[in-house]
C-alpha positions as CSV (number, residue, x, y, z in Angstrom):
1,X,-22.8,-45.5,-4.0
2,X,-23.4,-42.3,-2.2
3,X,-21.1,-43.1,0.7
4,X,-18.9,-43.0,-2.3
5,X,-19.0,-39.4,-3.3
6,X,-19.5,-38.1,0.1
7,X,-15.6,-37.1,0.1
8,X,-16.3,-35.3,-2.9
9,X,-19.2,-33.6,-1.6
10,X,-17.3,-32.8,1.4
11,X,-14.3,-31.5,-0.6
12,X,-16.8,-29.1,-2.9
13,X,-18.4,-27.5,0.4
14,X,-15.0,-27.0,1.6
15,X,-13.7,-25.0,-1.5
16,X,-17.4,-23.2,-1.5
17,X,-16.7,-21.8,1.8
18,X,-12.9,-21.8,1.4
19,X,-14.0,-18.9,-1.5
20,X,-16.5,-17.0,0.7
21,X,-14.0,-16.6,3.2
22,X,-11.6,-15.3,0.8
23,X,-14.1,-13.4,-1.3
24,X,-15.2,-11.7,2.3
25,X,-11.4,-10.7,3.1
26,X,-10.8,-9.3,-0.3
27,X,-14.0,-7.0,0.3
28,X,-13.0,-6.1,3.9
29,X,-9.8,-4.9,2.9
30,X,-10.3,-2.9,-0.2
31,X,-13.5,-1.4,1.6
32,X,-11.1,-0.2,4.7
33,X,-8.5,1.2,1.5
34,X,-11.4,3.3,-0.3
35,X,-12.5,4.6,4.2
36,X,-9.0,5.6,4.6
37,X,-9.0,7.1,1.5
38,X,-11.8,9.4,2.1
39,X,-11.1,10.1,5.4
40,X,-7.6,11.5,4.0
41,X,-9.7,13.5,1.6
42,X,-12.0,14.7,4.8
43,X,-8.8,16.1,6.5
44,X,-6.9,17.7,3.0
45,X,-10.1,19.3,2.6
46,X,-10.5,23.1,2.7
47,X,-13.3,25.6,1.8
48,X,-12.0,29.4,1.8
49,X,-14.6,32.6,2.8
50,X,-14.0,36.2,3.4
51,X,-15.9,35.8,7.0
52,X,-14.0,33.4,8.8
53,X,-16.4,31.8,10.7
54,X,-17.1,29.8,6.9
55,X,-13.7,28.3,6.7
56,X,-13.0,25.3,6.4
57,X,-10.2,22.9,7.3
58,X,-10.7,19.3,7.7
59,X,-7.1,18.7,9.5
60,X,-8.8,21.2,12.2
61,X,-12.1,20.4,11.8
62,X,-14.1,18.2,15.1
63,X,-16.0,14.9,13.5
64,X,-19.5,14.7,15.0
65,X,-21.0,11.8,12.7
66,X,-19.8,9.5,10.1
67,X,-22.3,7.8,7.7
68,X,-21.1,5.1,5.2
69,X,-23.5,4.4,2.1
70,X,-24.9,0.8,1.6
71,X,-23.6,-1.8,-0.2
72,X,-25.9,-2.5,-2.9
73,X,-23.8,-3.9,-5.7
74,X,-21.0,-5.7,-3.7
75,X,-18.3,-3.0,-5.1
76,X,-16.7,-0.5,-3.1
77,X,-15.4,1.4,-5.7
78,X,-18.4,2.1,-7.0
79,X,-20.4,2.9,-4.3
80,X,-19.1,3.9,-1.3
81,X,-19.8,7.1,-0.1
82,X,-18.2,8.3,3.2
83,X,-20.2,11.2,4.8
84,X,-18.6,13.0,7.4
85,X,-20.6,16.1,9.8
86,X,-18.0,18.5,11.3
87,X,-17.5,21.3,13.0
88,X,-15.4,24.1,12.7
89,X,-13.5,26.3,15.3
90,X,-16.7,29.3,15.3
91,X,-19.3,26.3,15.7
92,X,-20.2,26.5,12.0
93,X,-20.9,23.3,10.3
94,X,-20.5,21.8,7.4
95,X,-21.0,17.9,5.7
96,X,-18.1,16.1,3.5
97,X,-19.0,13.6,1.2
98,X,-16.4,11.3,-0.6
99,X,-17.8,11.2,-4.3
100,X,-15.8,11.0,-6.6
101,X,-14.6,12.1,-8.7
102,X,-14.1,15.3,-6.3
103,X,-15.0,15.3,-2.6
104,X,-18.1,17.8,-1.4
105,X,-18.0,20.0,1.2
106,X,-21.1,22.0,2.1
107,X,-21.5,24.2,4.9
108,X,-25.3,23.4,6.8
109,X,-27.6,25.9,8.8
110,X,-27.8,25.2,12.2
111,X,-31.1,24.3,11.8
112,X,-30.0,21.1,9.5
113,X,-26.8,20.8,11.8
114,X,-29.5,20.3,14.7
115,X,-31.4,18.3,13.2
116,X,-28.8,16.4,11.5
117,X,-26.9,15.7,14.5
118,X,-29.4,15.5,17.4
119,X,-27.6,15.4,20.8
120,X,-24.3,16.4,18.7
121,X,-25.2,19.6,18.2
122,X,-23.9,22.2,19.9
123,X,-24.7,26.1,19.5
124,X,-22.1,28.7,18.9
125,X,-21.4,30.2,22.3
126,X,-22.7,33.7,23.1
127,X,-20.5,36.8,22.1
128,X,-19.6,38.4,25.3
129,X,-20.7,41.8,25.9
């Protein structure tokens, strides 16, 4: 009797991990959508100062560290959160963060930026005299 349903067996662990695969793939690629997504936003993303050394532009801007939130729920859309350290042309630096509904870009000390970024850091260069 059990040599009986072992084809049936065999055919429900099949379609079990027939849908995990699947299920995994679906994930994958609307998780690399919503990174290239943010990563767009990262480089459209601008923050405008009288002293120019607090601009902003992520198309310019050099990438020192990129941090992705974990997955908790299962969702990407609801919470992933790309967070981006950069650096700007006058070694000031500032973090991006993808949430949504509107992207946040903050400009750090160098004292978090150290910190932050350990060996990535890099202090502005002295003025020449």
């Amino acid at each position: 009797m059990l040599a009986d349903l072992a084809p049936y067996a065999l055919v429900c662990v099949a379609a079990v991990v027939a849908w995990v695969v699947i299920s995994e793939l679906i994930h994958t690629r609307r998780l690399d959508r919503i990174r290239e997504e943010a990563i767009a936003a990262f480089r459209s993303a601008t923050v405008e100062a009288e002293e120019p050394r607090l601009k902003f532009r992520g198309s310019d801007a050099l990438i020192l560290k990129v941090e992705e939130s974990p997955n908790p729920h299962r969702n990407p859309a609801a919470w992933f959160t790309l967070t981006i350290f950069a650096r700007n042309e006058h070694f000031e630096y500032f973090m991006f963060k993808s949430t949504r509904p509107k992207p946040l870009v903050k400009h750090m000390s160098h004292r978090i930026a150290k910190h932050m970024l350990g060996d990535k850091y890099e202090p502005p260069p002295l003025a020449e005299a």
